[in-house]
C-alpha positions in Angstrom: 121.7 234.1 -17.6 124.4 232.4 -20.0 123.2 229.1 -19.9 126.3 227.8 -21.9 128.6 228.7 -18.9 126.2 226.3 -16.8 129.1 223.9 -14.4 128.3 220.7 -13.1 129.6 221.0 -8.8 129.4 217.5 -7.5 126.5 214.2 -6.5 126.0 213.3 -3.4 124.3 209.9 -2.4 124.0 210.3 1.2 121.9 213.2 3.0 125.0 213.7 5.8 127.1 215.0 2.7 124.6 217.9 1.3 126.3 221.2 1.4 124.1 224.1 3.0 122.2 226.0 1.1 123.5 229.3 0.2 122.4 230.1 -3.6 118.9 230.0 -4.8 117.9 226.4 -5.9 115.9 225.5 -8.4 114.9 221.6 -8.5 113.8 219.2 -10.7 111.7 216.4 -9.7 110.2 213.6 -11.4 109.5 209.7 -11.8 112.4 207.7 -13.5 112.6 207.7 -16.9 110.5 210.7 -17.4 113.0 213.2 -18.8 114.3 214.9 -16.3 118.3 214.5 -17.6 116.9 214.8 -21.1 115.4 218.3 -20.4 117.8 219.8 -17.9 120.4 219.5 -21.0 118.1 220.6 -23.5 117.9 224.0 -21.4 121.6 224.0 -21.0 122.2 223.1 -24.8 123.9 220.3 -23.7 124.4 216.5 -24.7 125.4 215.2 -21.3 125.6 217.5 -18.5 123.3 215.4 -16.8 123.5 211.7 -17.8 120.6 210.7 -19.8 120.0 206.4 -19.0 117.4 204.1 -21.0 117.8 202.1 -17.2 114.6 203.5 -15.0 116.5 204.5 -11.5 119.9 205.2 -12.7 119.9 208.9 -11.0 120.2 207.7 -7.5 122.2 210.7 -6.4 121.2 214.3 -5.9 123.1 216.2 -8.9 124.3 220.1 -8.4 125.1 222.6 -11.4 125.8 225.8 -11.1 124.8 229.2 -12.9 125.8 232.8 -11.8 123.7 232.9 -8.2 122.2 229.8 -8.8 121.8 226.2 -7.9 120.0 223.9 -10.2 119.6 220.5 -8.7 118.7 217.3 -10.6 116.7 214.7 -7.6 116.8 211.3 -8.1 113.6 209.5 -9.9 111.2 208.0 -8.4 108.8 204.9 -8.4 111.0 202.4 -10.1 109.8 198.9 -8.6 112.6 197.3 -9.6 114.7 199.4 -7.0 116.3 197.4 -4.2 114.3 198.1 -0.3 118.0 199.7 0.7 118.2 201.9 -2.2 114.8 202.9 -1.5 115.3 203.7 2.0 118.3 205.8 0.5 116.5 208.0 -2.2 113.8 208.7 1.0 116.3 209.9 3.3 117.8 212.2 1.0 114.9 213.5 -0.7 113.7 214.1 3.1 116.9 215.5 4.2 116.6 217.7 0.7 113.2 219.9 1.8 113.4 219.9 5.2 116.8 221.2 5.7 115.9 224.7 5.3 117.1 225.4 1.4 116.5 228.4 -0.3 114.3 226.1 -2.6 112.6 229.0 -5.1 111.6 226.8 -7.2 110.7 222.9 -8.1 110.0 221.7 -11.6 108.0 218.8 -11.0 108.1 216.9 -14.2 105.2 214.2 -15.6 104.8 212.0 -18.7 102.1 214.1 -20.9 101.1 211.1 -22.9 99.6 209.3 -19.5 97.7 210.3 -16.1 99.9 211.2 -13.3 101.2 207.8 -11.5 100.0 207.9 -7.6 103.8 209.0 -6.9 103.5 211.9 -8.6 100.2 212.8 -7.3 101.6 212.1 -3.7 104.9 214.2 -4.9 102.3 217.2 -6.1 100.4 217.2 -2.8 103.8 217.2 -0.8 105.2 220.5 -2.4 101.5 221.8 -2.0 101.2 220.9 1.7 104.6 222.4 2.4 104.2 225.6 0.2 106.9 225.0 -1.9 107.0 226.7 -5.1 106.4 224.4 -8.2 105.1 224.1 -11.8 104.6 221.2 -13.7 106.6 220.5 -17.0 104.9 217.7 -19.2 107.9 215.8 -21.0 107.2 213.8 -24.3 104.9 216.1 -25.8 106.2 215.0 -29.3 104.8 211.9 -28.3 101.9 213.2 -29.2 99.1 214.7 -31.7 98.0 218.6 -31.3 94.4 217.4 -30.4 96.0 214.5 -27.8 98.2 217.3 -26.5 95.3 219.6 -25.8 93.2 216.7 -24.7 95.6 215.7 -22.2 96.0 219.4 -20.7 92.3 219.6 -19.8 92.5 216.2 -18.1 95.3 217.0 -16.3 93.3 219.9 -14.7 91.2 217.1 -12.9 94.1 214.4 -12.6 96.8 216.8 -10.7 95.5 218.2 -7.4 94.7 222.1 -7.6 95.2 221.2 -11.9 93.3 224.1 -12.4 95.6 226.8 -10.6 98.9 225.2 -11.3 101.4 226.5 -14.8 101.9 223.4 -16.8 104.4 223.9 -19.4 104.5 221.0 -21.9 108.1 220.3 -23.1 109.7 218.3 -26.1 113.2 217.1 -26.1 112.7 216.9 -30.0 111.7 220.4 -31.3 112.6 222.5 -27.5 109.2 223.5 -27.3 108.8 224.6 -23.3 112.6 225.4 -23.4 112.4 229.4 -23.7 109.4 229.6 -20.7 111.5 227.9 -18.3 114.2 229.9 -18.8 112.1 233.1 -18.2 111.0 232.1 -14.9 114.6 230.9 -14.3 115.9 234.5 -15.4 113.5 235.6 -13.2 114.1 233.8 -10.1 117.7 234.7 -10.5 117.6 238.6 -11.3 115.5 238.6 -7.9 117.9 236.9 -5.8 120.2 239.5 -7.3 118.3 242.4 -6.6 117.7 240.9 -2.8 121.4 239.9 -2.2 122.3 243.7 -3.6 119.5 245.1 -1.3 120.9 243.4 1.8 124.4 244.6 1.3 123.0 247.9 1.2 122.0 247.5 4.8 
């Protein structure tokens, strides 16, 4: 895929307003103020396709860009206290709305800070895409936070922190040197050359 050609479709802040799914989607999770805006426009070379706030909760929408035959879909952060009981009650419904509404989800990027154990929310966001078989891998953010022996520290511990650590693809990521950027785009690549061949295969029929 071009990933220059990469268009930003439209938010939506209320669950009653998401379109159906008709591409494959591939998602991006995470806690606020762990990177997600920073890294989805480091793959996109990018400065702001997606908005990129020093303010923990300032994604409270559910962001779509679109690529060829597919859907990649920034989710509102996470596990901001701060965050008002309504708004709360907001992000739930949607992110509920999100993966149970029958999406062709292929893939989630489930984003954590390297430099620190995952929070309970992200263990509790790990276990929900494992208990509903939803594709993920993990992507470590601020990994120029950090020294080559803290960096390979942190990978082994995160094989006993994350739930099924051991059997999940962790691809650490920095916004600073794009380390992590050419892997995800792989998979991406992938994930849309077999949607392709699928879409193809069923016209056939």
């Amino acid at each position: 895929m071009n990933y220059n050609k990469v268009k930003f479709e439209t938010s939506y802040g209320v669950s009653a307003q998401l379109p159906k799914s008709e591409w494959v989607e591939i998602a991006f999770s995470g806690r606020s103020n762990v990177g997600k805006s920073t890294l989805i426009n480091k793959i996109f070379n990018r400065k702001q396709l997606a908005r990129v706030s020093s303010m923990p909760g300032k994604t409270v929408t559910i962001n779509f860009f679109s690529l060829e035959n597919v859907r990649f879909v920034d989710l509102p952060g996470y596990g901001y206290a701060k965050v008002a009981k309504t708004e709360k009650s907001r992000w739930a419904d949607l992110m509920e709305h999100y993966f149970n509404s029958e999406r062709n989800i292929q893939l989630v990027c489930q984003l954590i800070d390297m430099r620190h154990p995952p929070t309970k929310d992200d263990v509790m966001m790990v276990n929900f895409l494992i208990d509903n078989e939803i594709p993920f891998i993990v992507v470590l953010t601020k990994k120029d936070k950090l020294s080559k022996k803290q960096q390979a520290e942190r990978l082994e511990a995160f094989k006993r922190e994350i739930p099924c650590g051991e059997d999940i693809m962790m691809i650490p990521f920095s916004s600073q040197t794009g380390d992590g950027v050419d892997e995800l785009r792989a998979i991406f690549d992938e994930l849309a050359e077999e949607a392709l061949n699928n879409s193809e295969e069923n016209e056939e029929i």
